[in-house]
FIVEXZA-846726 format. One record per residue: residue number from 1; residue in three letters; x, y, z of N, C-alpha, C, O, CB in turn. Coordinates in steps of 0.05 Angstrom, whole numbers, plus 5000, padded with zeros to 4 digits. Glycine has a CB too. Layout:
BEGIN
+-----+------+------+------+------+------+------+------+------+------+------+------+------+------+------+------+------+
!  nr ! rest !   nX !   nY !   nZ !  caX !  caY !  caZ !   cX !   cY !   cZ !   oX !   oY !   oZ !  cbX !  cbY !  cbZ !
+-----+------+------+------+------+------+------+------+------+------+------+------+------+------+------+------+------+
! NUM !  ALA !    X !    Y !    Z !    X !    Y !    Z !    X !    Y !    Z !    X !    Y !    Z !    X !    Y !    Z !
...
+-----+------+------+------+------+------+------+------+------+------+------+------+------+------+------+------+------+
//
This chain:
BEGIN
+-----+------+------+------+------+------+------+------+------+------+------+------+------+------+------+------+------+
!  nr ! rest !   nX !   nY !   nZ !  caX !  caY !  caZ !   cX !   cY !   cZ !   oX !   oY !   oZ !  cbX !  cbY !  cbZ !
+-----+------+------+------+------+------+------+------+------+------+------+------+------+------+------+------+------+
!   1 !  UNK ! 5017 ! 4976 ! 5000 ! 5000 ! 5000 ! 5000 ! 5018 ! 5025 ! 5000 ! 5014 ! 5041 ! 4981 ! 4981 ! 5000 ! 5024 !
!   2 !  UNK ! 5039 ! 5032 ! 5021 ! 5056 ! 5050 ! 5023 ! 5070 ! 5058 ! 4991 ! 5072 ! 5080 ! 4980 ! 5075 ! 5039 ! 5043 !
!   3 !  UNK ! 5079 ! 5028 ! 4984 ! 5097 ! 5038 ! 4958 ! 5079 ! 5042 ! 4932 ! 5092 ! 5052 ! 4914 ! 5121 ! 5012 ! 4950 !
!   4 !  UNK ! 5053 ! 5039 ! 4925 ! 5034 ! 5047 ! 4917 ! 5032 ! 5079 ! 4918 ! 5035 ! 5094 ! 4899 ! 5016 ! 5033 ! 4928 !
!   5 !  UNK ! 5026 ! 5086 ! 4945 ! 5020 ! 5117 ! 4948 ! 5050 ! 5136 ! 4940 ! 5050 ! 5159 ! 4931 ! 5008 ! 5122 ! 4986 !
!   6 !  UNK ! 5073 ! 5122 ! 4946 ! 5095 ! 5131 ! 4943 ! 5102 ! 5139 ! 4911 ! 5117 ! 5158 ! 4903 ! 5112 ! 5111 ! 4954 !
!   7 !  UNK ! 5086 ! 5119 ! 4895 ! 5092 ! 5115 ! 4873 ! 5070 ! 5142 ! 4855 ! 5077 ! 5156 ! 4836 ! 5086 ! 5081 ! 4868 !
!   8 !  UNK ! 5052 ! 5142 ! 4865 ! 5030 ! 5155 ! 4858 ! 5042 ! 5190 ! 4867 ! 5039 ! 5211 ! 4854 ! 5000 ! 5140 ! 4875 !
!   9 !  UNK ! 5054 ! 5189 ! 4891 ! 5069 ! 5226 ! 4897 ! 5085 ! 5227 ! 4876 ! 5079 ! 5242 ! 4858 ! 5093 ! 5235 ! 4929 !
!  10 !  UNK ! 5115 ! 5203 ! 4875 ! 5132 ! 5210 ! 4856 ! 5115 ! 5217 ! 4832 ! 5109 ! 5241 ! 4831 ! 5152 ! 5188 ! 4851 !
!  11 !  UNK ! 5105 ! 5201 ! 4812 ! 5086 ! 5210 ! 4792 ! 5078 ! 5237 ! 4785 ! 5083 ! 5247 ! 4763 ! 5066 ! 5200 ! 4798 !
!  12 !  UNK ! 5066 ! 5250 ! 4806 ! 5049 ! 5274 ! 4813 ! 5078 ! 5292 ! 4808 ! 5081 ! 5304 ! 4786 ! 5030 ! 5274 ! 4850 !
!  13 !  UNK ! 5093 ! 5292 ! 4823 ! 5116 ! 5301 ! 4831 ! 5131 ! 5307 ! 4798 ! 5138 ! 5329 ! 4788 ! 5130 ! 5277 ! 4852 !
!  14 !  UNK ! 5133 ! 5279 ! 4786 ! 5156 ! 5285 ! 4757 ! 5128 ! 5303 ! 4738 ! 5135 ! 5325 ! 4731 ! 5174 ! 5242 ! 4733 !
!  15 !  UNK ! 5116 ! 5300 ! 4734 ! 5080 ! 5312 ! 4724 ! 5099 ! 5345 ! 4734 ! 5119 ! 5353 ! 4722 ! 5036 ! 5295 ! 4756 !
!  16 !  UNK ! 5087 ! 5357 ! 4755 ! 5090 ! 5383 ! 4760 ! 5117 ! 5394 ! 4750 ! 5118 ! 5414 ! 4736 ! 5087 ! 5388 ! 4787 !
!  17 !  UNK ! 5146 ! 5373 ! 4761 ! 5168 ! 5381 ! 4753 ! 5170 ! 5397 ! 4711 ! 5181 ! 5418 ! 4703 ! 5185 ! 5351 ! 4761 !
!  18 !  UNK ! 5156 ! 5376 ! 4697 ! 5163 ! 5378 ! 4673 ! 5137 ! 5402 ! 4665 ! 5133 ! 5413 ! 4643 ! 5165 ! 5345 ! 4657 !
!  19 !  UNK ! 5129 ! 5403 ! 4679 ! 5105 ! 5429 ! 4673 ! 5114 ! 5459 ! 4663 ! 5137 ! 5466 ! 4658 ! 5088 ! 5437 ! 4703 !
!  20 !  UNK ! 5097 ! 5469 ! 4663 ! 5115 ! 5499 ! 4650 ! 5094 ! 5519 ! 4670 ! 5095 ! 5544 ! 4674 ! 5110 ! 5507 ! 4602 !
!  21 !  UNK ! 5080 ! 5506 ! 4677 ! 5059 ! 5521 ! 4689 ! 5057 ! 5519 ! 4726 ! 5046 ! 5535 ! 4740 ! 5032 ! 5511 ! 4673 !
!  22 !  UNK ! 5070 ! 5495 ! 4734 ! 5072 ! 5486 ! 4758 ! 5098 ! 5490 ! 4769 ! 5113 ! 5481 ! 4752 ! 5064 ! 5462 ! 4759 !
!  23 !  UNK ! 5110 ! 5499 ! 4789 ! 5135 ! 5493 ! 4802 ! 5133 ! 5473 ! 4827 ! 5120 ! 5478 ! 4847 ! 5148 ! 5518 ! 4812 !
!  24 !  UNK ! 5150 ! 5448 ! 4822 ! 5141 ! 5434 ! 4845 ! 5169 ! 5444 ! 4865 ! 5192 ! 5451 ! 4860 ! 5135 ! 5396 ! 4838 !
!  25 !  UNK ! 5154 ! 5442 ! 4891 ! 5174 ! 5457 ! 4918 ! 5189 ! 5430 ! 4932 ! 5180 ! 5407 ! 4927 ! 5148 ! 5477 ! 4949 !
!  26 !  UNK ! 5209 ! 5434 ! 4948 ! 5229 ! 5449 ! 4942 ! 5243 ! 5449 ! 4917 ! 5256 ! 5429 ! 4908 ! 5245 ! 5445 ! 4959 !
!  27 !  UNK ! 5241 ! 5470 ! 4905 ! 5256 ! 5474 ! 4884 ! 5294 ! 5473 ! 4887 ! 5308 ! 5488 ! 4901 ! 5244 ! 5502 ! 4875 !
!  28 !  UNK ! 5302 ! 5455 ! 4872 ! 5323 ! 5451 ! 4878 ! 5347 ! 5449 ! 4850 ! 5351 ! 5433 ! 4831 ! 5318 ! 5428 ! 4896 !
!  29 !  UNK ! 5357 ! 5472 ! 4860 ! 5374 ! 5480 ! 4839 ! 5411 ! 5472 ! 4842 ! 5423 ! 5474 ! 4863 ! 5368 ! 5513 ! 4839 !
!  30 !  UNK ! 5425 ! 5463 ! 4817 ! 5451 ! 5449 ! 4827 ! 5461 ! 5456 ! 4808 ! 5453 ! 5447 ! 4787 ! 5456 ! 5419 ! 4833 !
!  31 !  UNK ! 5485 ! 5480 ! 4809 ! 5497 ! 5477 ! 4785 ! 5489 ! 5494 ! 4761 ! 5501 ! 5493 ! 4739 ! 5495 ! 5452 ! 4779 !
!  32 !  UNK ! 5461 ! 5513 ! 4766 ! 5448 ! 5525 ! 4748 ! 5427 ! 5489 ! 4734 ! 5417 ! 5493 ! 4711 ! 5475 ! 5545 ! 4724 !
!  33 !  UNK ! 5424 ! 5476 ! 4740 ! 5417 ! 5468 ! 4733 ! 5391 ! 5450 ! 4752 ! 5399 ! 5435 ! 4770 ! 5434 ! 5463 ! 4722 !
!  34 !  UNK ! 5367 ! 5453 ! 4749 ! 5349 ! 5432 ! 4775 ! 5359 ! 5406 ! 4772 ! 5370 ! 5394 ! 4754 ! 5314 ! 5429 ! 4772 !
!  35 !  UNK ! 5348 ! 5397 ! 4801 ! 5367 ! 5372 ! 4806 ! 5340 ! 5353 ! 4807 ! 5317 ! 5361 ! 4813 ! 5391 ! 5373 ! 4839 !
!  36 !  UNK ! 5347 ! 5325 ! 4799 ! 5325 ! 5316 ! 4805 ! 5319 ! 5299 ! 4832 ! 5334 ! 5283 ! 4842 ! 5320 ! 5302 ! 4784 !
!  37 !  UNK ! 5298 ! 5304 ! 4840 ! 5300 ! 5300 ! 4871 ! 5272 ! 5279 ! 4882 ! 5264 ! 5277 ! 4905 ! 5300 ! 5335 ! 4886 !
!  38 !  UNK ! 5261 ! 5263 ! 4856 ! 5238 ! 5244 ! 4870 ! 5241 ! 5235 ! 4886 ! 5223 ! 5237 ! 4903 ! 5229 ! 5226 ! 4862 !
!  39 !  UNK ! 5270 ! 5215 ! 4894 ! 5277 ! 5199 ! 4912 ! 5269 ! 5204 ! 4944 ! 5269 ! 5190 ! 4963 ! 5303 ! 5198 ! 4909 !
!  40 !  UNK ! 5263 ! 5227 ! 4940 ! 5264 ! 5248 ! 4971 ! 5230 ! 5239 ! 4972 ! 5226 ! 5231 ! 4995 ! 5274 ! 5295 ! 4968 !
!  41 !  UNK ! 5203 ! 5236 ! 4955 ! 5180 ! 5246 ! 4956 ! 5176 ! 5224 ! 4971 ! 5195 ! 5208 ! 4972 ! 5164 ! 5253 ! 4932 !
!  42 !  UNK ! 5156 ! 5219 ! 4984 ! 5144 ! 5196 ! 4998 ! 5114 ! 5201 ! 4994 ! 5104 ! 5189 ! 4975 ! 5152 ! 5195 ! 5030 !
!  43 !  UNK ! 5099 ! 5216 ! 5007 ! 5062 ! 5219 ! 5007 ! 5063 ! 5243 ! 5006 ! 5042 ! 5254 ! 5001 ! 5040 ! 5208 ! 5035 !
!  44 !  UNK ! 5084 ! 5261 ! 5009 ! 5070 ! 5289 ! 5008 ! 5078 ! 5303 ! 4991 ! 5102 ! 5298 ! 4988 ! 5071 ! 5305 ! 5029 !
!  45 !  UNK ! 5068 ! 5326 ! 4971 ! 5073 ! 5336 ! 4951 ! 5074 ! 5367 ! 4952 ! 5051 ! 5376 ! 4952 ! 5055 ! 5326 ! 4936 !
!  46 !  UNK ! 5089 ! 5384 ! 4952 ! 5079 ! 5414 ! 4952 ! 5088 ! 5424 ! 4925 ! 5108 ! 5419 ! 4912 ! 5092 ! 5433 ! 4977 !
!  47 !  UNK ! 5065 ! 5441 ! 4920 ! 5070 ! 5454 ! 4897 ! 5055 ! 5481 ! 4887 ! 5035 ! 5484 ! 4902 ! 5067 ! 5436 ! 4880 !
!  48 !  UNK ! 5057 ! 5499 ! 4870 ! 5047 ! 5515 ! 4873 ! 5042 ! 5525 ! 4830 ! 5054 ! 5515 ! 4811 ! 5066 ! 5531 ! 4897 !
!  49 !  UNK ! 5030 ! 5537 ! 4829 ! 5027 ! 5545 ! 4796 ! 5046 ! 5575 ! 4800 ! 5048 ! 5591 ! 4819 ! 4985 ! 5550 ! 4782 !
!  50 !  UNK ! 5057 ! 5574 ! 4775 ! 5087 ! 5591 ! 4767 ! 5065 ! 5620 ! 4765 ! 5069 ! 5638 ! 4782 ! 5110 ! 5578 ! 4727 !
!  51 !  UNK ! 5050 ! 5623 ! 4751 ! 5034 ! 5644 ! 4750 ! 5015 ! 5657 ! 4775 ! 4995 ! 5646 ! 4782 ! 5019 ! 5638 ! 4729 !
!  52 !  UNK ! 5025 ! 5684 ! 4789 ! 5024 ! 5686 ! 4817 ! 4986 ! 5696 ! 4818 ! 4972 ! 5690 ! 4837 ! 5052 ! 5712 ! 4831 !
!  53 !  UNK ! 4979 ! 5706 ! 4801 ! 4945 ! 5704 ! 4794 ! 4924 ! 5675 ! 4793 ! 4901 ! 5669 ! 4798 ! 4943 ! 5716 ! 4765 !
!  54 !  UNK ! 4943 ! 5666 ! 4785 ! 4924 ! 5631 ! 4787 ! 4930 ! 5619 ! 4811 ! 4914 ! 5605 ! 4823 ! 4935 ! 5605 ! 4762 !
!  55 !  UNK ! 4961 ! 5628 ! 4822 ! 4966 ! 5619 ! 4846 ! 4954 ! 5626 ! 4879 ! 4955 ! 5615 ! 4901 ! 4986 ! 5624 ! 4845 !
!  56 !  UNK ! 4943 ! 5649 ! 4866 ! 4926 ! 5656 ! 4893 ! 4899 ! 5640 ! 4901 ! 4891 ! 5636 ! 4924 ! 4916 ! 5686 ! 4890 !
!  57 !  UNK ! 4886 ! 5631 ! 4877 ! 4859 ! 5615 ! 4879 ! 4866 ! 5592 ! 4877 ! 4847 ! 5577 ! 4884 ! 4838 ! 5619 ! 4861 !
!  58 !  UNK ! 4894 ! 5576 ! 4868 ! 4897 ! 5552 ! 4868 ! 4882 ! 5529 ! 4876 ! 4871 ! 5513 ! 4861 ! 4912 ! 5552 ! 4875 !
!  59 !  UNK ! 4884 ! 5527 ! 4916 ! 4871 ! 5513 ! 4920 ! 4847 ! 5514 ! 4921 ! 4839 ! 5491 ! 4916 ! 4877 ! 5508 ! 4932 !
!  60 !  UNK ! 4828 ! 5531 ! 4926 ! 4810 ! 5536 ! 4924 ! 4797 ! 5523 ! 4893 ! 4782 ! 5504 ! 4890 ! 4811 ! 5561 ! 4930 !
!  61 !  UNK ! 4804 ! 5536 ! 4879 ! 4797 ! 5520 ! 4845 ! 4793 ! 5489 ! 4845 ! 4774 ! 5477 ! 4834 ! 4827 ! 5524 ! 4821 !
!  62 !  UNK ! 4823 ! 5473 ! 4865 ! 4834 ! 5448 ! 4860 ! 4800 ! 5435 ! 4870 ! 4785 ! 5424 ! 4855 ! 4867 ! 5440 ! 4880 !
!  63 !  UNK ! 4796 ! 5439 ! 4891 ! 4777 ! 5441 ! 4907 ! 4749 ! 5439 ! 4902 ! 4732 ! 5421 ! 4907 ! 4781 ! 5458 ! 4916 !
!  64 !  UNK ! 4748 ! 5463 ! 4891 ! 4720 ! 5461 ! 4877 ! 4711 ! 5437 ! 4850 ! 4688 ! 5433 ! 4842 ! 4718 ! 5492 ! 4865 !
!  65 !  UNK ! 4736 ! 5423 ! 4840 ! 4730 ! 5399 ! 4826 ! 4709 ! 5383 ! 4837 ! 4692 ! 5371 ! 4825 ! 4752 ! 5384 ! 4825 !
!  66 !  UNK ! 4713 ! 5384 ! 4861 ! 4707 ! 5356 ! 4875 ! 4720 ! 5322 ! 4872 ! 4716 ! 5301 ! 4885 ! 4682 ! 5355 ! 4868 !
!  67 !  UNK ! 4731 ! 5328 ! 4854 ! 4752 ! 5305 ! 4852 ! 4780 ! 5290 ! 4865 ! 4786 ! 5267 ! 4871 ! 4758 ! 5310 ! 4835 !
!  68 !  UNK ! 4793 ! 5317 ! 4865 ! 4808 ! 5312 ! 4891 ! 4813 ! 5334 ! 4907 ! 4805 ! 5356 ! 4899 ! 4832 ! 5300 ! 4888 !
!  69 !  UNK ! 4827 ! 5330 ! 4932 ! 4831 ! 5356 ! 4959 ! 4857 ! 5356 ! 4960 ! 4873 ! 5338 ! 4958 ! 4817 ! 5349 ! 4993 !
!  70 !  UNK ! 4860 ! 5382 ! 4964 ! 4893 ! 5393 ! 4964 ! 4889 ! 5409 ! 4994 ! 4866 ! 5412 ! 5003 ! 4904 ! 5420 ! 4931 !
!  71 !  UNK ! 4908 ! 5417 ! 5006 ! 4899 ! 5434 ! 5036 ! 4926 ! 5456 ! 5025 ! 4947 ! 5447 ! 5015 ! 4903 ! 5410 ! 5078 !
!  72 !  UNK ! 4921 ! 5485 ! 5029 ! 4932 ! 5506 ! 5024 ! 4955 ! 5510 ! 5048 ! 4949 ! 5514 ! 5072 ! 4910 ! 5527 ! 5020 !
!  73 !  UNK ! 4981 ! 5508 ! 5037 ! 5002 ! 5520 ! 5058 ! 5015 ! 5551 ! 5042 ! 5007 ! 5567 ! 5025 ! 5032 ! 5493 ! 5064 !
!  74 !  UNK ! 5034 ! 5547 ! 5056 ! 5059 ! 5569 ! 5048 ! 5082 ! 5557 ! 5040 ! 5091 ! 5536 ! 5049 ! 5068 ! 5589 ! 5071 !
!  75 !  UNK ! 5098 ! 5579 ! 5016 ! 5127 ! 5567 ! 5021 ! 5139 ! 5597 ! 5011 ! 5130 ! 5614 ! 4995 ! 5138 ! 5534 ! 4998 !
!  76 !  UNK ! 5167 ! 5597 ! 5029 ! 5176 ! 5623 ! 5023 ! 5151 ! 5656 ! 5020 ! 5152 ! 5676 ! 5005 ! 5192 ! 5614 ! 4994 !
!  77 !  UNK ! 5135 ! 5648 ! 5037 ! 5118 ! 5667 ! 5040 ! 5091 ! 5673 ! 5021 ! 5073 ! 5689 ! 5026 ! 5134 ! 5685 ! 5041 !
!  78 !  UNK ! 5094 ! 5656 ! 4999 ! 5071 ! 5655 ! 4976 ! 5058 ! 5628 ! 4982 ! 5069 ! 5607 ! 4988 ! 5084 ! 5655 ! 4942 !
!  79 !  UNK ! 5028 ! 5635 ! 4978 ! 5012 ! 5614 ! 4978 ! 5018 ! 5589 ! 4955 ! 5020 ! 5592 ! 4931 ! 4986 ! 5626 ! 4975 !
!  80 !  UNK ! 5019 ! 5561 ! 4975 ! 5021 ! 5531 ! 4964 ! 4996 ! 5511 ! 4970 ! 4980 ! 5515 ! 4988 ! 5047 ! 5518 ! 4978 !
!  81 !  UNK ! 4995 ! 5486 ! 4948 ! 4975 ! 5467 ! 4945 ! 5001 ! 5447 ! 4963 ! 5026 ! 5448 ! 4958 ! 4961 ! 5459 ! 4906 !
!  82 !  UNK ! 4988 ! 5429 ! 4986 ! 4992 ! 5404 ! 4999 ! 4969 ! 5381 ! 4974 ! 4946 ! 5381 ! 4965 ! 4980 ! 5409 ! 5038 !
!  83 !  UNK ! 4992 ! 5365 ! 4974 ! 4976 ! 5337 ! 4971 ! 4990 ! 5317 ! 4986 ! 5014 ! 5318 ! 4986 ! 4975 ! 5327 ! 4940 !
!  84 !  UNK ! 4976 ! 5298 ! 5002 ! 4977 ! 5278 ! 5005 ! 4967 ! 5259 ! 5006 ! 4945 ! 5257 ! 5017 ! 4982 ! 5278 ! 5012 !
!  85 !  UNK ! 4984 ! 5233 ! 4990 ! 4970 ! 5216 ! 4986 ! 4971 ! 5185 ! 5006 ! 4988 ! 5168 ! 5004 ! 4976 ! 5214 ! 4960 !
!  86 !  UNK ! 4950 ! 5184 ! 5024 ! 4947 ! 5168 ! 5042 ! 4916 ! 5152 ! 5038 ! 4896 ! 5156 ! 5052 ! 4952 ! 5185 ! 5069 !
!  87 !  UNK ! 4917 ! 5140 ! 5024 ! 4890 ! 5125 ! 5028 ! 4907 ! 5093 ! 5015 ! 4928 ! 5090 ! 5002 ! 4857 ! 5143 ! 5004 !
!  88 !  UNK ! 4892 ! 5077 ! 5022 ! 4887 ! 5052 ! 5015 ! 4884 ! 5035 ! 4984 ! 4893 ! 5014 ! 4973 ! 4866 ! 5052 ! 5027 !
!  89 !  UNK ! 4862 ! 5062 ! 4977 ! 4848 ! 5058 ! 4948 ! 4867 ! 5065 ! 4922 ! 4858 ! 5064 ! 4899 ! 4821 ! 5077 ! 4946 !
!  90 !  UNK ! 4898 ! 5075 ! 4928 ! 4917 ! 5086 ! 4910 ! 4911 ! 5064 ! 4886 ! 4911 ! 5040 ! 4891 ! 4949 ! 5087 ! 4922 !
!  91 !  UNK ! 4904 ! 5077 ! 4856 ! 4909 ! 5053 ! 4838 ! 4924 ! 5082 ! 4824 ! 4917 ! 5105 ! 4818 ! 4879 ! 5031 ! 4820 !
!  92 !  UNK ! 4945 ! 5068 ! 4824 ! 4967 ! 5090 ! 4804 ! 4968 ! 5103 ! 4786 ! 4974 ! 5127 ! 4786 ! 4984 ! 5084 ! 4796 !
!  93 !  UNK ! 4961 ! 5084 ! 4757 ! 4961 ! 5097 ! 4727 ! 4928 ! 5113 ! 4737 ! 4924 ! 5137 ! 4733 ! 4960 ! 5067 ! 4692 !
!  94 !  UNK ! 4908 ! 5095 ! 4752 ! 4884 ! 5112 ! 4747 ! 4885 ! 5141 ! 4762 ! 4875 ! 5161 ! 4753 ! 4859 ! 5095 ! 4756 !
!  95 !  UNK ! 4898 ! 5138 ! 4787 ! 4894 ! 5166 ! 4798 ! 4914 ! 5187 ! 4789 ! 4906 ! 5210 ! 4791 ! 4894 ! 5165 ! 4828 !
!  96 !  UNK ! 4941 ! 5181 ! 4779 ! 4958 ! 5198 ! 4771 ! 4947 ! 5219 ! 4729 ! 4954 ! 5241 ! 4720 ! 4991 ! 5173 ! 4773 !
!  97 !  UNK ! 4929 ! 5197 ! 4719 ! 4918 ! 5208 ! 4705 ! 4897 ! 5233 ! 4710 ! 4897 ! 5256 ! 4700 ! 4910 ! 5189 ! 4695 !
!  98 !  UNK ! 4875 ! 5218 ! 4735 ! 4853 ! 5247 ! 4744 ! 4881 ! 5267 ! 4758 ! 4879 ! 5285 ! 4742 ! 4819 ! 5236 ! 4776 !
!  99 !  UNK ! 4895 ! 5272 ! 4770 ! 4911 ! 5292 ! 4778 ! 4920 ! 5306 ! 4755 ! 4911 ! 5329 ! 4750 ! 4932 ! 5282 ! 4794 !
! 100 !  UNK ! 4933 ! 5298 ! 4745 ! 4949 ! 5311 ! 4721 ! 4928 ! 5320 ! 4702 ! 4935 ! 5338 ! 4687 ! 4972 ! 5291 ! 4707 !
! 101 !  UNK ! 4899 ! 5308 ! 4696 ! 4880 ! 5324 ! 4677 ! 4866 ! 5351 ! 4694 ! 4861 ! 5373 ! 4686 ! 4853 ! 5302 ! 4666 !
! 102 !  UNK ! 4863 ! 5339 ! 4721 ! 4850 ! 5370 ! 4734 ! 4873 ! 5386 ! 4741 ! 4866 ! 5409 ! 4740 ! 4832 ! 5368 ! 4764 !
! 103 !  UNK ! 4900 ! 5382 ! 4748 ! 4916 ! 5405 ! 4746 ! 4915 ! 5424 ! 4714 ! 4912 ! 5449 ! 4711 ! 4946 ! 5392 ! 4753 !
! 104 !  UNK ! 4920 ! 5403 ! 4692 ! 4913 ! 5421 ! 4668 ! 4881 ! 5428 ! 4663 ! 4879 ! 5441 ! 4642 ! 4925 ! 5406 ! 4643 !
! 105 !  UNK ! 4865 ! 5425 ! 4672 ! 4845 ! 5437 ! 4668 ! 4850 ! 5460 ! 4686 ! 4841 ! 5481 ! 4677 ! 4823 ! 5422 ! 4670 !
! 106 !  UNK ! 4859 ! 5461 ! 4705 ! 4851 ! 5488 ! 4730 ! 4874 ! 5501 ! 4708 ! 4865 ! 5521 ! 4698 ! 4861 ! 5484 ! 4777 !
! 107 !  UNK ! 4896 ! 5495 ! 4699 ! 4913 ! 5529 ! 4686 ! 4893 ! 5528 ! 4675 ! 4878 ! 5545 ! 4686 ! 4944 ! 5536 ! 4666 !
! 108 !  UNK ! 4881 ! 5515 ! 4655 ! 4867 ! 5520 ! 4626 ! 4847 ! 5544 ! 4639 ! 4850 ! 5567 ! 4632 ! 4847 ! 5489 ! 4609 !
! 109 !  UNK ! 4834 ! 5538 ! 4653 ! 4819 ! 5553 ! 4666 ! 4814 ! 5578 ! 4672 ! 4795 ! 5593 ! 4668 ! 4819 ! 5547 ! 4679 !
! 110 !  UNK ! 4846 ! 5581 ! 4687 ! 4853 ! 5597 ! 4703 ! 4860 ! 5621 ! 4678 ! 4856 ! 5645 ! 4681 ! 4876 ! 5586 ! 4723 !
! 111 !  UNK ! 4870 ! 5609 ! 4654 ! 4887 ! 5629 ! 4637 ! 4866 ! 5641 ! 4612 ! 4873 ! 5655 ! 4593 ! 4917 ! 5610 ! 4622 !
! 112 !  UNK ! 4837 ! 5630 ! 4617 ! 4820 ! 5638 ! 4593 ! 4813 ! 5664 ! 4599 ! 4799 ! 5677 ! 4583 ! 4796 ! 5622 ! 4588 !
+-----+------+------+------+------+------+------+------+------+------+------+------+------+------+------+------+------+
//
């Protein structure tokens, strides 16, 4: 079950990394170059959208799907989306697909 949910953050995790629209946190830079850093993810995910107007309603938007729940933190003082993934019911390809279509639907959204 653990390496399931583990599998399903990393996922979420390389998803936001390769985004143009998402920065996943801690952002971690080596060299001028980002480093890649899944190994580190376990269940929890922070992240935030690069555009600081979509980023303010973020979670709120994520939210209003009804599909899945994100809980709103901080990082470096700008509002962030928490995910974690702790349930039982993790089926990987299926839930890492609904994440990654409602994250691109909320920019799509956000940017019309």
């Amino acid at each position: 079950m653990f390496a399931r949910q583990v599998r399903l953050a990393r996922g979420i995790s390389e998803f936001l990394e390769s985004s143009n629209e998402y920065e996943l946190l801690p952002s971690r830079v080596k060299g001028g170059a980002k480093e890649n850093h899944f190994e580190n993810t376990h269940i929890i995910v922070i992240f935030r959208a690069i555009d600081e107007a979509s980023n303010a309603d973020l979670v709120k938007n994520i939210n209003t799907t009804r599909k899945m729940y994100v809980s709103g933190t901080k990082w470096d003082g700008k509002p962030a989306c928490r995910i974690a993934v702790s349930t039982w019911k993790v089926e990987v390809d299926r839930d890492l697909k609904l994440v990654t279509a409602i994250l691109k639907e909320i920019v799509r959204g956000s940017s019309s």
